[in-house]
N, C-alpha and C positions, 0 to 999 in steps of 0.2 A: 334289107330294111322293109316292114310290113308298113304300108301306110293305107288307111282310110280317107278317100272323099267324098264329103257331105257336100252336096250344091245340088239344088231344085233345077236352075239350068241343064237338062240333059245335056246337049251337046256341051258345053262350056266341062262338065265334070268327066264327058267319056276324052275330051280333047286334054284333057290334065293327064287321065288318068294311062293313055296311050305316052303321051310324052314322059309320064314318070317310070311306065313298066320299058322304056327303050333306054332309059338309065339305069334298067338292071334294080327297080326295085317291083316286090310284089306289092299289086294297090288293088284294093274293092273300093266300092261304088256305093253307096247311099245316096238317094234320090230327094230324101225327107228326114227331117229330124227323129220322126220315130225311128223310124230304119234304122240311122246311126245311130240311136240309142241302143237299139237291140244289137247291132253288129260289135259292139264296144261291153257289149256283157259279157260276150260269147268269144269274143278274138284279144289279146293284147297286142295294139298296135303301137310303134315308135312313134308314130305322128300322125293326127288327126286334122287335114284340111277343110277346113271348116265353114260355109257360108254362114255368114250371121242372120244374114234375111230369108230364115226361111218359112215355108208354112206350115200351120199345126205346131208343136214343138219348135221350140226358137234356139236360134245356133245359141242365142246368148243361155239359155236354159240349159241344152246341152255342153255347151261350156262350162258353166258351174258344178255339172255333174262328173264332168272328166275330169276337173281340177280337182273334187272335194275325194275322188278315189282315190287309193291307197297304190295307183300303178303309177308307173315312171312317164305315160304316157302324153307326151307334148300335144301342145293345140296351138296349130296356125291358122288363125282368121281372117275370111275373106269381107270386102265388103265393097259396095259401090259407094261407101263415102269415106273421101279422103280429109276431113273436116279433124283438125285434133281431137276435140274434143272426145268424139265417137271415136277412135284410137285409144286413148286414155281411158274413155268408158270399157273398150273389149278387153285391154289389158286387166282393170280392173274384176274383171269376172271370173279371171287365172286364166285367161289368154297370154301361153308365151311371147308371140309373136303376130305381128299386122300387119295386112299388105292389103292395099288397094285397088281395086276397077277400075282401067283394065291395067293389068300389069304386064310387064316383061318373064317368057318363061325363063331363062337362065336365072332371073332373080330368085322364083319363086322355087328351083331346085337349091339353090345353095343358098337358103334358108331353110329349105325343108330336110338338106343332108345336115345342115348346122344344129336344127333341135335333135335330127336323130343322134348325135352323138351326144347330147343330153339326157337321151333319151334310155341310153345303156349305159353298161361302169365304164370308166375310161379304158380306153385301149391306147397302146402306143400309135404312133405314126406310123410304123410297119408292122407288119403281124408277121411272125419268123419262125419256122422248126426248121431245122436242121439248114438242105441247101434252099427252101424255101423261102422266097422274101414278098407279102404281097402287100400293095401300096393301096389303101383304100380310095385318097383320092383321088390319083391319076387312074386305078384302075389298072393297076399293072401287078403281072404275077412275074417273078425270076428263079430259076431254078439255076444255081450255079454260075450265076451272071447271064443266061442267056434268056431270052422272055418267052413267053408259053403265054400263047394264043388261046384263050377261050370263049364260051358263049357268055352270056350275061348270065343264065343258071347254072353253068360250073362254076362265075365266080363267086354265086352268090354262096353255093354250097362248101368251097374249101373257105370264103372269109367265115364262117359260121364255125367249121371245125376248127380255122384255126382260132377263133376266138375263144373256143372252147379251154383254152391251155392244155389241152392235153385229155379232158376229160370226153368221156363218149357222149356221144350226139345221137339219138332215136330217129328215124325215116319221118318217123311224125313229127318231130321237134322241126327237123330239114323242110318238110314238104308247108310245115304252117309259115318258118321264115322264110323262105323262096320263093315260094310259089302264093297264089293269092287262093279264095274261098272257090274258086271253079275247078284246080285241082280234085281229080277222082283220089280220096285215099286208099282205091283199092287196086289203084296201078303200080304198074312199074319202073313209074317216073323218076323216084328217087334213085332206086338201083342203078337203072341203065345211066341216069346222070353220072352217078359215082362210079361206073363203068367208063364210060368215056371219059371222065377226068385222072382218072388213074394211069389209061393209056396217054394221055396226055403231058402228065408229068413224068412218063419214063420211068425205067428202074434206077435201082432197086425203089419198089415202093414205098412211097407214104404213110397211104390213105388204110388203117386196118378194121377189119370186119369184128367185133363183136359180137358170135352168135348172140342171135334173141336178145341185142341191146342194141343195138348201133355200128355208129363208125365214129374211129378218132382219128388224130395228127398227131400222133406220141411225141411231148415234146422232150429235150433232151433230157437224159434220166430214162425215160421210160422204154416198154418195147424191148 
């Protein structure tokens, strides 16, 4: 899951954004409303954490403008007042979702994994090819009933192919949903990931190579 956060708070936004990437998802960092503005032309993110209060460009500003686009992408707004009213008002602006100063982080993730599935077409509860079964939200992979240990960027890259149904996945498509905008695209990040997860789920393989397109999870039928 790609998620962006906006908040003028440096520390408060790199402390989100540290506890989000340890749940295995990729997050950047906008400091100011322009930023996010410009970061949100250039990237499609699942979910936009949003300060309202901010300076220059206003979250509430920026909000209008991520609702009034044509992407799937969610806005959870932050704010230091807990007042209905001003709740009522952020929704109103196409804010999905509100949460208050200060909050609890377990809330503020499983709010933020709630819009991302919003935020893509529905998937099932399990994502499955063949002896493959991978659990999005406990975060578990099974191979033949037995579970297969990975990093947070192996699982980020097989829930991606397997979501694909079957269909091939580009290194760049991987490298923008996994990893965040500080990724090099001229490394060998993706590969060597898809390297070690391959060795990881054992034979016979999975995961196949595409010359000069990708990698899929052939789902049954294909392959």
């Amino acid at each position: 899951m790609r998620i962006l956060v906006v908040e003028d708070e440096r520390p408060l936004a790199d402390a989100i954004a540290r506890g989000l990437r340890r749940d295995g998802m990729a997050v950047d960092i906008a400091y100011d409303g322009e930023s996010g503005q410009e970061k949100t032309t250039i990237t499609r993110y699942d979910v936009v954490v949003l300060d309202r209060d901010l300076p220059g460009l206003s979250g509430d500003a920026l909000c209008r403008e991520i609702a009034a686009s044509a992407e799937l992408t969610r806005v959870l707004m932050l704010t230091a007042s807990a007042a209905v009213e001003d709740r009522v008002a952020g929704l109103s602006l196409g804010a999905d979702d509100y949460l208050g100063k200060p909050f609890a982080f377990p809330e503020l993730v499983a709010r933020i994994r709630a819009l991302g599935r919003r935020a893509t077409p529905a998937q099932p509860p399990l994502l499955a090819a063949r002896e493959l079964r991978l659990d999005p939200a406990r975060r578990t992979v099974h191979r033949g009933g037995a579970e297969v240990e990975l990093t947070r960027k192996e699982f980020g890259v097989l829930e991606v192919l397997l979501s694909a149904g079957g269909a091939v996945v580009s290194s760049e498509e991987l490298l923008e949903r996994v990893w965040d905008e500080n990724a090099d695209p001229f490394t060998t990040t993706v590969r060597v990931t898809v390297m070690t997860l391959r060795k990881k789920l054992g034979e016979p393989g999975v995961i196949e190579t595409v010359v000069g397109s990708g990698y899929r999870v052939p789902s049954a039928g294909q392959g």
